[in-house]
C-alpha positions, -999 to 999 in steps of 0.1 A, spaced: -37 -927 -608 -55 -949 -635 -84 -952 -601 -85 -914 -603 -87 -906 -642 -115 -932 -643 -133 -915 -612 -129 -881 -626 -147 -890 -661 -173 -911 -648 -183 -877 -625 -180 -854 -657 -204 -880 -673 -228 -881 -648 -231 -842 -642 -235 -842 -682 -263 -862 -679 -284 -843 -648 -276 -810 -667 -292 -827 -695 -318 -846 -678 -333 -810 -664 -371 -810 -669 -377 -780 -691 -406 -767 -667 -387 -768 -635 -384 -733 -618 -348 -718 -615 -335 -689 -601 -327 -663 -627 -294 -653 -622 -291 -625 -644 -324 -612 -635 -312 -608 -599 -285 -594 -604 -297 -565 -619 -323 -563 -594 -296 -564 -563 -285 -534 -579 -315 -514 -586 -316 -489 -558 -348 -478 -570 -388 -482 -557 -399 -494 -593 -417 -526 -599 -392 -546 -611 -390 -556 -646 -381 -596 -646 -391 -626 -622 -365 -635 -601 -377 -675 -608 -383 -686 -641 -388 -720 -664 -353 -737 -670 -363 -737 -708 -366 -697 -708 -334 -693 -691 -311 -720 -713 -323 -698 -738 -308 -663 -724 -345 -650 -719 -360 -639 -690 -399 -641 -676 -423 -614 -673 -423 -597 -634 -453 -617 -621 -448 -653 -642 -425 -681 -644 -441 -690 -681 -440 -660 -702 -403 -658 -709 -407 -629 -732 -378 -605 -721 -343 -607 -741 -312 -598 -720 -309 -565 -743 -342 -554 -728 -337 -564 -696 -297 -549 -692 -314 -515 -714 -345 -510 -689 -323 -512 -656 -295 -493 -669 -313 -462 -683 -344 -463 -656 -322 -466 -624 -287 -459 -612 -272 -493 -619 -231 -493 -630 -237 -456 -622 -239 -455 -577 -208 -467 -559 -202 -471 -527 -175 -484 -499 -188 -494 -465 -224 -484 -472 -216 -448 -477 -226 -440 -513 -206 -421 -532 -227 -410 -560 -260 -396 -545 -292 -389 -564 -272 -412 -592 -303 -422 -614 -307 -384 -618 -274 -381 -640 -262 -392 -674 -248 -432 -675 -210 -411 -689 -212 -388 -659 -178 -390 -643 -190 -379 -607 -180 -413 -590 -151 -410 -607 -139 -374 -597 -155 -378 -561 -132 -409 -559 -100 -392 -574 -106 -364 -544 -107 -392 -521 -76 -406 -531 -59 -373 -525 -73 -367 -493 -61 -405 -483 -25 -388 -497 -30 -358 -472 -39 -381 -442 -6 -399 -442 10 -369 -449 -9 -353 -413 0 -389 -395 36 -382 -406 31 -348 -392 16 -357 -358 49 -380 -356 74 -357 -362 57 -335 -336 61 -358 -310 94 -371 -318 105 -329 -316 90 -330 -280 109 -362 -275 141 -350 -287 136 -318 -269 129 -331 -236 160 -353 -236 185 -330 -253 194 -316 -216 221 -295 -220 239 -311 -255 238 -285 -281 234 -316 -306 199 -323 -294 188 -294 -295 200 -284 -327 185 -318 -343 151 -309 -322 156 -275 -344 158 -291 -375 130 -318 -371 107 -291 -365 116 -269 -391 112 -301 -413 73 -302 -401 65 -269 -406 73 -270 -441 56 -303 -445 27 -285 -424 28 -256 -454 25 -277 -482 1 -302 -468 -22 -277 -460 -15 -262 -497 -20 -299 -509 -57 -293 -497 -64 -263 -506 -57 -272 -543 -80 -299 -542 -110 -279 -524 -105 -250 -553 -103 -280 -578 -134 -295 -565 -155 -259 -564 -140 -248 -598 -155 -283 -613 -187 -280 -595 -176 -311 -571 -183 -290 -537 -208 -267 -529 -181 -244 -513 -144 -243 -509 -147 -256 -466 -165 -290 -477 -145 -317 -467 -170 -344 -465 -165 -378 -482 -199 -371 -499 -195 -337 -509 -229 -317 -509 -237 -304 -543 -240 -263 -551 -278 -257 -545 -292 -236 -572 -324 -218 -575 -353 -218 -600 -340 -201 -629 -306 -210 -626 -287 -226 -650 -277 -263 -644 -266 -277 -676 -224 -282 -661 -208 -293 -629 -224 -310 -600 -253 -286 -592 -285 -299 -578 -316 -279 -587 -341 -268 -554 -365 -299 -542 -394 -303 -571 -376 -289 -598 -355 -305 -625 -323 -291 -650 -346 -289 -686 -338 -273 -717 -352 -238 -722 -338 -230 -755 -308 -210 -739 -291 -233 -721 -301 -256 -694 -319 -240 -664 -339 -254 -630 -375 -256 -636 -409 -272 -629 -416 -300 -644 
């Protein structure tokens, strides 16, 4: 034990004293800086070197895109540029299927991920509820096939299926709710979209834009006219 203590502080000490022996000019990757730059889904130059000087980075500063030297950059500037340029803490996605498309073109408090991903909760709700319903099905024909001539059987067959019909009615109630939700919000183009990325109500020039989920026609953008919000050139 006394072996082990001694071993322990003799390794503390000497990883002390290479942390502290690092040459100020040596070139280190930038951790923050690629972070933010993992994240950036868009085609911008980026705004920080990946690599910069150890001195630079002990100091919570980041280099210039293009130089290891000119550690200019605070982590303010660097977290405010990617944040309000590109769709970073704003695009989600689970197995590469991104759940907030076009996400650089909305707000950093809009709750789109966080509606489209409620929706998807329900609808992982109403496919256990369907599973349960393709099982009671078969366990009917089961029952049924087997029941012969015992009244029994047959009456439980009776009952199991009445059971999934009404679990049939309300399931399919269950998603009709959340497809009226989703329009009434602006989630879903139409009442029929079921998709896991629901498409967006397409709008046309002169249209206003300023609530819901919209997306204006190709080459147009949601400005202020003085009204209200409408789809126009730039």
């Amino acid at each position: 034990m006394k072996k082990l203590v001694i071993l322990t502080i003799f390794l503390f000490f000497g990883f002390v004293s290479v942390v502290e022996a690092q040459d100020p000019t040596d070139l280190v990757l930038d951790v923050r800086c690629n972070y933010f730059q993992n994240l950036d889904y868009s085609t911008r130059k980026p705004f920080c070197n990946t690599f910069c000087e150890y001195s630079c980075v002990n100091l919570g500063k980041h280099c210039s895109y293009g130089s290891t030297t000119d550690c200019s950059i605070t982590d303010g500037a660097l977290q405010s540029y990617y944040v309000t340029t590109t769709n970073v803490g704003r695009a989600f996605d689970i197995f590469g299927v991104e759940l907030c498309p076009d996400a650089s073109t909305r707000p950093p408090d809009d709750p789109y991920c966080m509606i489209n991903l409620v929706r998807l909760g329900f609808y992982g709700v109403i496919s256990i509820l369907i599973f349960i319903l393709v099982l009671m099905a078969l366990w009917v024909v089961w029952v049924r096939s087997t029941a012969a001539d015992s009244p029994e059987k047959v009456e439980k067959a009776a009952t199991i299926a009445k059971n999934a019909i009404i679990g049939a009615v309300i399931t399919f109630l269950f998603i009709a709710i959340v497809q009226v939700v989703s329009l009434l919000v602006g989630l879903t183009g139409n009442i029929f979209d079921i998709a896991i990325v629901p498409q967006p109500k397409m709008l046309g020039i002169g249209d206003p834009c300023g609530t819901g989920y919209v997306q204006c026609p190709l080459g147009t953008i949601c400005i202020d006219k003085g009204a209200g919000e409408i789809c126009s050139n730039p």
